[in-house]
C-alpha positions as CSV (number, residue, x, y, z in Angstrom):
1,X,-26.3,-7.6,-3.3
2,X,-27.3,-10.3,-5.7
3,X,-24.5,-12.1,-7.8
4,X,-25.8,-11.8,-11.2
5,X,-22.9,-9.5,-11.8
6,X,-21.3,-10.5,-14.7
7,X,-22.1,-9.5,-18.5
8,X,-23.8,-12.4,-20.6
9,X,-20.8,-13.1,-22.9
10,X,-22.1,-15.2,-26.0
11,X,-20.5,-16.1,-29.2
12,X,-21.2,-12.6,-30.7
13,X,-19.9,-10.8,-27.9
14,X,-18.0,-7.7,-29.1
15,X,-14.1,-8.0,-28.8
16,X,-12.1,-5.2,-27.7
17,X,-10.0,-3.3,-30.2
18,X,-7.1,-2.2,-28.4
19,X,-7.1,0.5,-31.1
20,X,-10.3,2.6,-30.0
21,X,-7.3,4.1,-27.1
22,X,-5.9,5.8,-29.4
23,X,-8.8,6.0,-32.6
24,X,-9.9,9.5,-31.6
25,X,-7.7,11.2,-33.0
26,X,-5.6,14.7,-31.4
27,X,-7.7,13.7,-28.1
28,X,-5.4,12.9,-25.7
29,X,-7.7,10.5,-24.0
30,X,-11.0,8.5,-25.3
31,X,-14.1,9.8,-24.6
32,X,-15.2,7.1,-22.5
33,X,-13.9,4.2,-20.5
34,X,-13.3,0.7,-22.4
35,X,-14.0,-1.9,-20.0
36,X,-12.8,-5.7,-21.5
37,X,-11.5,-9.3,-20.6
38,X,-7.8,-9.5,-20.9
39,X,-8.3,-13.4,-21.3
40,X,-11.0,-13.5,-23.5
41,X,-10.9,-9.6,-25.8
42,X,-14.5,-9.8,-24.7
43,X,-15.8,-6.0,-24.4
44,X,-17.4,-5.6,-21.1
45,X,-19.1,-2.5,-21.8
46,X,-18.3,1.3,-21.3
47,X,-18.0,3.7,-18.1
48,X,-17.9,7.9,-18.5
49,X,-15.0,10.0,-18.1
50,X,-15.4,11.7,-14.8
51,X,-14.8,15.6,-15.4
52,X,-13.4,18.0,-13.7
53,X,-17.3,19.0,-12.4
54,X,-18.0,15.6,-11.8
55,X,-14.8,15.2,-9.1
56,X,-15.9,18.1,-7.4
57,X,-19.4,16.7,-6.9
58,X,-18.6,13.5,-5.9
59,X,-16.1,15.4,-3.3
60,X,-19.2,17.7,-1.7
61,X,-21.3,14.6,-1.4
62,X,-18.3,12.7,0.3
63,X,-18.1,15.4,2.4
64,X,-21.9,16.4,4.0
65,X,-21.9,12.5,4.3
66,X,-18.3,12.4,6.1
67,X,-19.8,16.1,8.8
68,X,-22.5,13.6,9.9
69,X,-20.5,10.3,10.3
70,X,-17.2,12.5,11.9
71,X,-19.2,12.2,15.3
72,X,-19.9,8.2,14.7
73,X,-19.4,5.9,17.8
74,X,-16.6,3.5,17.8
75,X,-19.3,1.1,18.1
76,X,-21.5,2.4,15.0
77,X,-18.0,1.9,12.8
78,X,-17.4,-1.6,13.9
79,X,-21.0,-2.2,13.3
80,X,-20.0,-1.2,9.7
81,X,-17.4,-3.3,8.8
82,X,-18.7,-6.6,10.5
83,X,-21.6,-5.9,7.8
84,X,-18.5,-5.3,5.2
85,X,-16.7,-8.4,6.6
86,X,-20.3,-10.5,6.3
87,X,-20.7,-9.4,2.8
88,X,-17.1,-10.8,1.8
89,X,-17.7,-14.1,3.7
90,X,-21.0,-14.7,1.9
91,X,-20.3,-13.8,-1.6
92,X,-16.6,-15.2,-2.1
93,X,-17.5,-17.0,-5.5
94,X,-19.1,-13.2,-6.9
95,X,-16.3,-11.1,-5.7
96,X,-13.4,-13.5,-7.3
97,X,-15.6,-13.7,-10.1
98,X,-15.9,-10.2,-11.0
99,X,-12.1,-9.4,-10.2
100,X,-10.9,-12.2,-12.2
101,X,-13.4,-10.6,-15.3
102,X,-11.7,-7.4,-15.2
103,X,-8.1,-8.2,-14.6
104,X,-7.5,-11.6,-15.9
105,X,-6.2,-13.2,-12.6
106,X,-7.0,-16.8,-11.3
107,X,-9.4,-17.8,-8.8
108,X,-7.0,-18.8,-6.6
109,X,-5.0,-15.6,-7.0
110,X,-8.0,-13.7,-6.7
111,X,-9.3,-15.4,-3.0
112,X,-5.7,-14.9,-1.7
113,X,-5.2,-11.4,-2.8
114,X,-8.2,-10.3,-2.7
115,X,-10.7,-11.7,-0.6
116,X,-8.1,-12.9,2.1
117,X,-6.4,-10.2,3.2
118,X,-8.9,-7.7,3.0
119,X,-10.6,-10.0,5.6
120,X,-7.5,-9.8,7.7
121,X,-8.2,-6.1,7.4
122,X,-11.4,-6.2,8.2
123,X,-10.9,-8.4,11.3
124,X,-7.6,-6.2,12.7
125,X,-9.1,-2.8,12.1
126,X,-12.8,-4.5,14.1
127,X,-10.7,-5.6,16.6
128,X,-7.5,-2.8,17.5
129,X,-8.7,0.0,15.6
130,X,-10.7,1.8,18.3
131,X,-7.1,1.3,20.6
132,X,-5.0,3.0,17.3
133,X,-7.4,6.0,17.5
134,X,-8.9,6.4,21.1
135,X,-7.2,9.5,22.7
136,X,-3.6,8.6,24.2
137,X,-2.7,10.0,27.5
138,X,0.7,11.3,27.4
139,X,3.5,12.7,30.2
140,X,3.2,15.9,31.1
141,X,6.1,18.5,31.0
142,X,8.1,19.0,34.2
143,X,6.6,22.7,34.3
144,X,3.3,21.7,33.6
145,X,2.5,19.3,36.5
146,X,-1.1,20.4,37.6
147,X,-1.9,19.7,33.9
148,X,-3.2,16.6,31.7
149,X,-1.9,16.4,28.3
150,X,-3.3,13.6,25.7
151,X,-3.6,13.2,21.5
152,X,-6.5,12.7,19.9
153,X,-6.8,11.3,16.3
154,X,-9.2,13.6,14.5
155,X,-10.8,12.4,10.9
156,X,-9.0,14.6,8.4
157,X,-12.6,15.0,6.3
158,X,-12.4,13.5,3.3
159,X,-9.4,11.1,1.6
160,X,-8.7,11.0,-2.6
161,X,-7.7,7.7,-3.4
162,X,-6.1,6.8,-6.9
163,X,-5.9,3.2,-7.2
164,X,-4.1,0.8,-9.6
165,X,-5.5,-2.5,-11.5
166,X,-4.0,-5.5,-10.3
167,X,-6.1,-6.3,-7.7
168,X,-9.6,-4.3,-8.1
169,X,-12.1,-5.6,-5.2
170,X,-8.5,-4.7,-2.6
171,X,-7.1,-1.6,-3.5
172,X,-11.0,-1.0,-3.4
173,X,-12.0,-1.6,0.1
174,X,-8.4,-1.4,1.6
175,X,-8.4,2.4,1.8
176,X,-12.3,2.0,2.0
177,X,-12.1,0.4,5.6
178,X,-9.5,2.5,7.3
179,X,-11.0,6.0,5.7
180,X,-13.9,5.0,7.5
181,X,-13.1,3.6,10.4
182,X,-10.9,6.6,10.9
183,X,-14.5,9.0,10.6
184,X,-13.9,9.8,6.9
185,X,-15.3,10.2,4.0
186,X,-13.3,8.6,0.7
187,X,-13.7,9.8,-2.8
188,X,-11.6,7.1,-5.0
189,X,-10.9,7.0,-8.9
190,X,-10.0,3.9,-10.1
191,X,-8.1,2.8,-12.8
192,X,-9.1,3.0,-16.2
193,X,-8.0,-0.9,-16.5
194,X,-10.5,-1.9,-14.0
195,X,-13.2,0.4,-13.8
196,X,-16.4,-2.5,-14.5
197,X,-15.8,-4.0,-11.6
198,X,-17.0,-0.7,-9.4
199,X,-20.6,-1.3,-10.3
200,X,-20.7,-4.3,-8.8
201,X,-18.1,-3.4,-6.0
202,X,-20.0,0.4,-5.8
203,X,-23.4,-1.1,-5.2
204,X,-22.3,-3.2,-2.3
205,X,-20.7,-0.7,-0.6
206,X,-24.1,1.0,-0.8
207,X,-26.0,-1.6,0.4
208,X,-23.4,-1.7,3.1
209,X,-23.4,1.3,4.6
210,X,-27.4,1.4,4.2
211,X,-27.8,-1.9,6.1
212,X,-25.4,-0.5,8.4
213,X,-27.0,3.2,9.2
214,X,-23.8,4.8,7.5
215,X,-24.5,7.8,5.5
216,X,-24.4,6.0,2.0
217,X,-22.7,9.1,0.2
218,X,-19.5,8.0,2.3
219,X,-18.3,6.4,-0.6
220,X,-17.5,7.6,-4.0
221,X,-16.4,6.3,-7.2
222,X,-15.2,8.3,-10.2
223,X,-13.7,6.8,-13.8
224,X,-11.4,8.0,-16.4
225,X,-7.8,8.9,-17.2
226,X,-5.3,10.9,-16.5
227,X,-7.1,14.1,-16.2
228,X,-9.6,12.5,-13.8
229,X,-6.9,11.8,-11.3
230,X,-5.4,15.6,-11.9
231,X,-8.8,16.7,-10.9
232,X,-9.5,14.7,-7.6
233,X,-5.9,15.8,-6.7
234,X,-6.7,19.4,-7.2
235,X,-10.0,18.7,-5.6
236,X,-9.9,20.1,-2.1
237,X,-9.4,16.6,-1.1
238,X,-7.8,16.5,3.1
239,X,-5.4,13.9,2.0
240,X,-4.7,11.7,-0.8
241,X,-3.6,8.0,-1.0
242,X,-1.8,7.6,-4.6
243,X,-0.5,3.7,-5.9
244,X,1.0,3.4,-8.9
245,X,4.6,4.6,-10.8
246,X,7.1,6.7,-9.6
247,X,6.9,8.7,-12.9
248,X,3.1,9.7,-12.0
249,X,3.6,9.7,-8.5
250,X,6.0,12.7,-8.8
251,X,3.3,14.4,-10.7
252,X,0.2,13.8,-8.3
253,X,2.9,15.1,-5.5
254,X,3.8,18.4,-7.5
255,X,0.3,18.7,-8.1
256,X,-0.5,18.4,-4.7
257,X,1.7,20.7,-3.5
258,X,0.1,23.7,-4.8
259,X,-2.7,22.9,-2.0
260,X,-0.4,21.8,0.5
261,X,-2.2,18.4,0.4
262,X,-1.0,15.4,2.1
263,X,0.0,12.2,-0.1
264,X,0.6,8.7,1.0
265,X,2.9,7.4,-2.1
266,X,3.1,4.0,-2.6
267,X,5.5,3.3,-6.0
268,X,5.9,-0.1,-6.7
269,X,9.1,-1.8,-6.1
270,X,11.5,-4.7,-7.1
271,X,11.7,-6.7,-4.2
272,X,15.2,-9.0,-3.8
273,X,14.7,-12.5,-3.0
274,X,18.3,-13.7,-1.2
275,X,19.2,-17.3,-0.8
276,X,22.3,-18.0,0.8
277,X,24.5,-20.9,0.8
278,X,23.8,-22.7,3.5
279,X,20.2,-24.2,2.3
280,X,19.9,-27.8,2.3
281,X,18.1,-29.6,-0.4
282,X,15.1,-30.2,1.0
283,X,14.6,-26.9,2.2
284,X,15.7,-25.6,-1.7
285,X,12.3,-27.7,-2.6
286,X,10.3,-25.4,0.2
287,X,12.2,-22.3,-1.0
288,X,11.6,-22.8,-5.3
289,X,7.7,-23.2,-4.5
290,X,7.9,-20.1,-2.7
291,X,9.5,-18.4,-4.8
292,X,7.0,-19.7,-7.5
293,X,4.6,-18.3,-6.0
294,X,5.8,-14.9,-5.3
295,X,7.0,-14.0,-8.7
296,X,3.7,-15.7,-10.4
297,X,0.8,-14.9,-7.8
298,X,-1.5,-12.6,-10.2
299,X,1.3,-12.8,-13.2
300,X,3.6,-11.1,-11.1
301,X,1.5,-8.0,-11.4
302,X,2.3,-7.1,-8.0
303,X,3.4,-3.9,-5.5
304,X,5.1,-6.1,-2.9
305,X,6.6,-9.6,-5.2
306,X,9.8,-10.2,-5.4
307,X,11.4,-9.9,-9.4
308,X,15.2,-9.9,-8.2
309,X,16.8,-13.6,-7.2
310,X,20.2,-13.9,-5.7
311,X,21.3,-17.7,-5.2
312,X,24.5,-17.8,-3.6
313,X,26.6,-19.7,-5.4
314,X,26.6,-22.8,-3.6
315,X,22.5,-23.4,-3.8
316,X,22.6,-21.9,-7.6
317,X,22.0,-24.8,-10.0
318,X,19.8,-26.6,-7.4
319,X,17.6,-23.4,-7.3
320,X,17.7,-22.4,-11.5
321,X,16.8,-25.9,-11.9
322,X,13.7,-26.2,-9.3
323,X,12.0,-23.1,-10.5
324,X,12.4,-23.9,-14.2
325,X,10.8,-27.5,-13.6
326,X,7.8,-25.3,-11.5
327,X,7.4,-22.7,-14.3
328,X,7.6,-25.4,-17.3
329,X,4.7,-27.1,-15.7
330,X,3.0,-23.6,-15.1
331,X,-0.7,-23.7,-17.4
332,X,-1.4,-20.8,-18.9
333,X,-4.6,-19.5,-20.5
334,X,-8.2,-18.1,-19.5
335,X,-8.7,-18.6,-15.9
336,X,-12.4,-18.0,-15.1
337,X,-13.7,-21.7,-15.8
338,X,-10.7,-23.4,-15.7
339,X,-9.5,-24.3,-11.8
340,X,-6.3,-26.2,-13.5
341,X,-5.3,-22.8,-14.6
342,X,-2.3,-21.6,-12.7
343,X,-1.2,-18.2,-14.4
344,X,-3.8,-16.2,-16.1
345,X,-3.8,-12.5,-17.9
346,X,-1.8,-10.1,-18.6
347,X,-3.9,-6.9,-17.3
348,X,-3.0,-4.4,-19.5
349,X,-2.6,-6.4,-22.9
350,X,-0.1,-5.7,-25.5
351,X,1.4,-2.3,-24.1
352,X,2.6,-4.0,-21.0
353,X,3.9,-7.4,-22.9
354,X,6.2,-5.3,-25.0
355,X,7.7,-3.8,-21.9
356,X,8.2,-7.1,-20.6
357,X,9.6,-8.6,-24.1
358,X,11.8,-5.3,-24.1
359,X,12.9,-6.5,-20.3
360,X,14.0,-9.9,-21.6
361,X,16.0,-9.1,-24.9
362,X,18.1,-6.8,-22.9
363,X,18.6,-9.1,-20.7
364,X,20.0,-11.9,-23.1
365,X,22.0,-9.3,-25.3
366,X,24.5,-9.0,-22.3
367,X,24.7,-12.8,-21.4
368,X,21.3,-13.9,-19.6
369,X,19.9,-17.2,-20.3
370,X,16.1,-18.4,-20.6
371,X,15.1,-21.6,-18.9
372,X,11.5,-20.9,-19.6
373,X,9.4,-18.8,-21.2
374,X,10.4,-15.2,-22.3
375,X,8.5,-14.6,-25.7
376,X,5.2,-12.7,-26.9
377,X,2.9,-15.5,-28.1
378,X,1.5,-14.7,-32.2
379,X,0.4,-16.4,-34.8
380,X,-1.2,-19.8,-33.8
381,X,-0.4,-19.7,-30.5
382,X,-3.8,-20.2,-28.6
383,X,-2.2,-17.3,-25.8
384,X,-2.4,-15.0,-28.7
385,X,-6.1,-14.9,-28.8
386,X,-5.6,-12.7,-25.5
387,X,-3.0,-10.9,-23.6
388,X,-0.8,-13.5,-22.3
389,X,2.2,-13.5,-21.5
390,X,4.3,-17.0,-20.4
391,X,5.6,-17.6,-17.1
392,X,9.5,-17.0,-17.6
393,X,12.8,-17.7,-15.4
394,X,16.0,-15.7,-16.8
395,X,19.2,-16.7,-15.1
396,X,22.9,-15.7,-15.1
397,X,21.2,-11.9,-15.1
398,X,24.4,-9.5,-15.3
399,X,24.1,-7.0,-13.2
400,X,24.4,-4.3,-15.9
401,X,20.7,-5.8,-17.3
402,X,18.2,-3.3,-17.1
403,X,15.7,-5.7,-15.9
404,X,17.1,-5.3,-12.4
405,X,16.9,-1.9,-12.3
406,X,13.4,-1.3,-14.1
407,X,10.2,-2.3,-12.7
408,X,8.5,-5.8,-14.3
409,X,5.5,-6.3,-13.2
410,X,5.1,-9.1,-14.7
411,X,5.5,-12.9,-14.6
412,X,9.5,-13.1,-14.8
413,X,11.6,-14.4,-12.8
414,X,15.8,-13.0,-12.8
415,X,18.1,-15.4,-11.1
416,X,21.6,-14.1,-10.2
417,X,24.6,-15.8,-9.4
418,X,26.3,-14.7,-5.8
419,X,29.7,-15.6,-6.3
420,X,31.4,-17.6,-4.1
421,X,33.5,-15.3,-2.1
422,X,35.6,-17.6,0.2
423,X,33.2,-17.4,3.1
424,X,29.7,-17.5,4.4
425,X,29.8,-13.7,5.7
426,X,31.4,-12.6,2.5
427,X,29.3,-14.4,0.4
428,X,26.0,-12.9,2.6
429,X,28.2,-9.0,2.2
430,X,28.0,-9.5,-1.8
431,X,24.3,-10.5,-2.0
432,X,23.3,-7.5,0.5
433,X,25.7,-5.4,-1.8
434,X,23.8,-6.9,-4.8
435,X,20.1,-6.3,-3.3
436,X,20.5,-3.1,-2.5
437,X,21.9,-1.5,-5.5
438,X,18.1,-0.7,-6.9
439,X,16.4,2.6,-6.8
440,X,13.7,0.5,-5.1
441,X,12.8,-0.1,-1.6
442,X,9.4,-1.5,-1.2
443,X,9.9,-4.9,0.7
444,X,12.7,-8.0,0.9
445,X,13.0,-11.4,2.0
446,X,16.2,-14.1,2.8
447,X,16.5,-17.2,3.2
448,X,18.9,-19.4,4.9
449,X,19.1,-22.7,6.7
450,X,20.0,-20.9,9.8
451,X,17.6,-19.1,11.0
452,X,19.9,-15.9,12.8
453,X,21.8,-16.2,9.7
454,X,18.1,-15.2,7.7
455,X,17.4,-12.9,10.0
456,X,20.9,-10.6,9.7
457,X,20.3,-11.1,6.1
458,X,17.2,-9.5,6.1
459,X,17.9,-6.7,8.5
460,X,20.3,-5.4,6.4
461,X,18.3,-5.1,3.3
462,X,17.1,-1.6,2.2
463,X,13.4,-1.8,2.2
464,X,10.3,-0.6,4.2
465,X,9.4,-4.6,4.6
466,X,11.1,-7.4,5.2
467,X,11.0,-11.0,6.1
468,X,13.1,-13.8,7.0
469,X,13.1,-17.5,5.3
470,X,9.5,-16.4,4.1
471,X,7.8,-14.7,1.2
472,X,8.6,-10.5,1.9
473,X,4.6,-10.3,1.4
474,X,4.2,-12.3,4.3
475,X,4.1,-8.9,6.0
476,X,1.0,-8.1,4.8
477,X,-1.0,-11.0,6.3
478,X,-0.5,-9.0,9.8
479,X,-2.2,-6.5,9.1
480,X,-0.8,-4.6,12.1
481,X,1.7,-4.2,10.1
482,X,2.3,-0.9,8.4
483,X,3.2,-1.5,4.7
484,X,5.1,1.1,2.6
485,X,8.9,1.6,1.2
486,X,11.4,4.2,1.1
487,X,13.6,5.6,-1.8
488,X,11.4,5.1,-5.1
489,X,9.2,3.5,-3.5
490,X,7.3,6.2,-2.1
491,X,6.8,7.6,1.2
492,X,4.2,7.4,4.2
493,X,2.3,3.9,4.9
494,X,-1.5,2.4,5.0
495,X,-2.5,-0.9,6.9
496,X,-1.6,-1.1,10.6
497,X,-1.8,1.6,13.5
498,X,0.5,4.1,11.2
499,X,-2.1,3.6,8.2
500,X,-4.8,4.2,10.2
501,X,-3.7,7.5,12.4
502,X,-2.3,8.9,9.2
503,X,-5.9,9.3,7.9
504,X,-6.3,11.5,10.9
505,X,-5.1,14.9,12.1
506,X,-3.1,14.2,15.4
507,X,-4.5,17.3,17.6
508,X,-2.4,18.5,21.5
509,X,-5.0,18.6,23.8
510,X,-4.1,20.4,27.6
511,X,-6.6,20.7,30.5
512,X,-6.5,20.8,34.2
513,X,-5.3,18.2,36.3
514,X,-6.3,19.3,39.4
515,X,-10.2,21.1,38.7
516,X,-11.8,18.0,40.8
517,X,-10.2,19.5,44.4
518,X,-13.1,21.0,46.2
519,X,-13.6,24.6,47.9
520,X,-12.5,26.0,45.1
521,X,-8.5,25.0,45.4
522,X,-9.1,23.2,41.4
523,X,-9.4,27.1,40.1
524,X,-7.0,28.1,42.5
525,X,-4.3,25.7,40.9
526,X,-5.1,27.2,37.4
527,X,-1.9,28.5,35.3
528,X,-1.1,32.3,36.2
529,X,1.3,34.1,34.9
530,X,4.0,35.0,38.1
531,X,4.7,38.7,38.8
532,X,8.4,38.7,37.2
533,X,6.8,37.8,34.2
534,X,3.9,40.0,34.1
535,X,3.4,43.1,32.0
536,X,4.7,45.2,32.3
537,X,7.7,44.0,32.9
538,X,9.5,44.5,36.4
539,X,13.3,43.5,34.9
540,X,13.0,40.3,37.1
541,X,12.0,38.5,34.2
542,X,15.3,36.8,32.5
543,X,16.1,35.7,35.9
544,X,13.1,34.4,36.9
545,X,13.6,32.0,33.8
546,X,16.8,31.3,34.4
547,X,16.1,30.1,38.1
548,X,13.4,27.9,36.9
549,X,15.4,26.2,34.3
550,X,18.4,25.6,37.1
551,X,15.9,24.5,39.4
552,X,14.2,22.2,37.3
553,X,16.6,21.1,34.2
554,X,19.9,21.7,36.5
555,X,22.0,18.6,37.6
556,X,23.7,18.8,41.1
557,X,22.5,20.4,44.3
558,X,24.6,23.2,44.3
559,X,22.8,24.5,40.6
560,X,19.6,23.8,41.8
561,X,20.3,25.9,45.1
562,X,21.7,28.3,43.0
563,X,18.0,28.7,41.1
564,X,16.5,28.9,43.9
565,X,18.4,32.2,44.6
566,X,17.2,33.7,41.2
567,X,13.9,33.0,41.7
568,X,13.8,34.6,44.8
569,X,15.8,37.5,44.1
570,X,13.7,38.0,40.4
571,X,10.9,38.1,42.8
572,X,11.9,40.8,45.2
573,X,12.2,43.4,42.4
């Protein structure tokens, strides 16, 4: 794939009128797909609105591609993602590149969560995926001892996949390489706020699966709104992987419903962050970069980053005053030819800033406190010629704000005081108390200077992911690891042997045992039904049971003698 990808962006270049969403009038969507530069306004171009016609085509080629690679070797699908794993070791610069065009990210941000972890991925799923999937012998019943019993993972056909912005060349080839692995086919509609990117990302998945021998219809891409993801849901789709808001998320499931169709809900979250007060200084110096990190790694605009900060009491003012030295230092502005840049673009522009903004003054009204940041940038303001939004630490967050209850998404960071309670285990009960009152569940870290101390912290947070005296996302960069959340944070998981199997149908499988014995003892040893429970029926049945279930499930001699009497006297009659 060659890596002229990008659009020749001049001083004429077209800007992008945040307007043209809504210029058409009573249409509830645009016509087409606006494609743009959140750093720059530049317009990137424009991509058609997948119809209802169009899904259902891009679904029937999915699936005669996904009948002819069901019966794939284990080999033939490793085969296919060392090619994918070559492609994204030789064309780093392009793929960062392209992602950081579309959603406004850094460089750096875009190699670590992009291009890093889907090689983890890609190296797991080459090595352990086969062992995930391969049939699994299991024990047989205690009535069924001349039999074999085992699973075996069957591809489920083809999987929908509705994927969010933040991170376009991931959530791209994430469910990519397990739907394949697994022996499917994947039909996935991308979000309208990064849809340019899939025709660079589109064409080398082609070239891919072409170099590789894969059917090349595996993979399908399809753009638009709202009404684009209603109609891949209603599709005929085997399962569907949705990634985005609880709000939606309830939708795609009621949708789904009508067809009985399997989701995979993955809703966002509002990770806690728990320090307790134990942490020494110099380990409150490893923590606040950390914690840097997490909250502005691609502007915050992430599933699994922590938003909620609770400093016991003790470690408070060290903390609020690291992080608000980090973050005042923190450069912000267009990231694509700048490497000094550390926090670039707000994805979705203005929209999403006043959310934030919204967030903030909230916040304040009821007693919070800015250290940094926390304002939309106008006027003058160089940020203003794009969607920017500052890096910003509130602190002294009440726990009545609504920004600890309402997803950010963004570059914010909200400090909260643990009070001091009297005693370590009290003070660790109120920040568990604190962490956990949040609709969301999605992933959680502590930190302590005592290891078992972070660990017992971290066990008893309420999330589907969790770490100890590390960043929760941590998780992620074992990618045996199955990631997902509970309460409003959805349901189900991708990544690790759970992701993988559940893009398959599990399927009971039975056969004889013993069919290898020769002169004909193997079909002798085949299941028949005993005379007291033949039809018609002789009245020896109930007892027949009965004298098996003593003899077999009965504890003590005397029951199990006892059976042995009913079966013989069921089989007299």
């Amino acid at each position: 794939v060659d890596e002229d990808v990008e659009p020749k962006i001049d001083g004429s270049t077209a800007k992008f009128d945040a307007a043209l969403l809504t210029a058409e009038g009573a249409r509830r969507e645009p016509s087409v797909v606006y494609c743009w530069d959140p750093s720059s306004m530049d317009m990137l171009g424009t991509l058609p609105v997948a119809s209802a016609e169009d899904v259902a085509a891009a679904v029937g080629r999915a699936r005669v591609a996904q009948a002819a690679w069901a019966g794939s070797t284990w080999g033939a699908r490793r085969r296919l993602l060392r090619t994918m794993l070559r492609f994204v070791t030789e064309n780093q610069r392009a793929i960062a590149r392209v992602a950081v065009r579309e959603s406004g990210k850094t460089m750096v941000d875009a190699i670590f969560g992009e291009i890093l972890v889907t090689c983890e991925k890609l190296k797991w799923t080459i090595a352990h995926g086969e062992a995930a999937l391969r049939p699994e012998r299991r024990p047989t019943g205690t009535l069924a001892m001349t039999k074999r019993v085992k699973v075996e993972w069957r591809p489920v056909g083809v999987v929908g996949a509705i994927v969010p912005w933040n991170y376009p060349f991931h959530n791209v080839f994430n469910p990519v390489i397990s739907a394949l692995f697994a022996g499917n086919g994947i039909v996935i509609k991308v979000s309208e706020y990064a849809s340019w990117s899939t025709l660079y990302y589109g064409r080398a998945l082609r070239a891919i699966l072409a170099a590789a021998g894969a059917p090349t219809d595996l993979v399908q891409f399809v753009t638009g709104y709202g009404s684009t993801g209603a109609a891949l849901v209603g599709s005929g789709v085997d399962k569907l992987i949705f990634v985005g808001s609880p709000s939606v998320g309830g939708h795609v499931m009621r949708a789904a419903a009508a067809s009985l169709t399997p989701v995979v809900l993955e809703l966002g979250g509002k990770d806690p962050f728990v320090v307790c007060d134990d942490v020494s200084e110099a380990e409150l110096d490893r923590i606040a970069q950390v914690a840097c990190r997490g909250v502005f790694q691609n502007m915050g605009q992430n599933c699994a980053g922590p938003e909620r900060f609770f400093v016991a009491d003790a470690a408070y003012a060290g903390f609020c005053s690291r992080v608000g030295a980090i973050a005042s230092r923190l450069k912000c502005g267009p990231p694509l030819d700048d490497a000094e840049v550390d926090c670039g673009a707000i994805t979705m522009g203005r929209r999403q800033m006043g959310h934030y903004q919204a967030l903030v003054d909230d916040a304040v009204s009821k007693g919070a406190r800015l250290l940094v940041g926390g304002y939309t940038p106008s006027g003058d303001d160089p940020l203003a010629a794009g969607s920017f939004y500052p890096p910003t630490v509130i602190v002294d967050v009440p726990e009545s704000a609504d920004i600890l209850q309402t997803e950010i998404f963004g570059p914010i960071m909200c400090v909260v005081r643990v009070a001091d309670c009297g005693a370590a285990a009290a003070n660790d009960d109120e920040a568990v108390r604190l962490a956990n009152n949040c609709d969301f569940a999605l992933s959680s870290c502590a930190f302590a200077q005592s290891a078992p101390r972070a660990r017992a912290v971290a066990a008893r947070l309420e999330a589907g992911m969790s770490a100890s005296n590390d960043l929760e996302g941590s998780t992620y960069l074992s990618q045996s690891l199955p990631f997902g959340g509970r309460k409003q944070s959805g349901f189900d998981r991708f990544a690790g042997i759970e992701g993988l199997r559940g893009l398959t149908t599990p399927r009971a499988v039975c056969d004889d045992a013993l069919e290898w014995l020769p002169f004909g003892l193997g079909a002798l040893l085949r299941t028949a039904i005993p005379p007291p429970l033949q039809y018609p029926s002789r009245g020896g049945g109930f007892d027949f049971a009965s004298g098996l279930i003593e003899l077999f499930y009965g504890e003590g001699v005397s029951l199990k003698l006892r059976g042995v009497a009913k079966l013989i006297g069921a089989a007299a009659k």
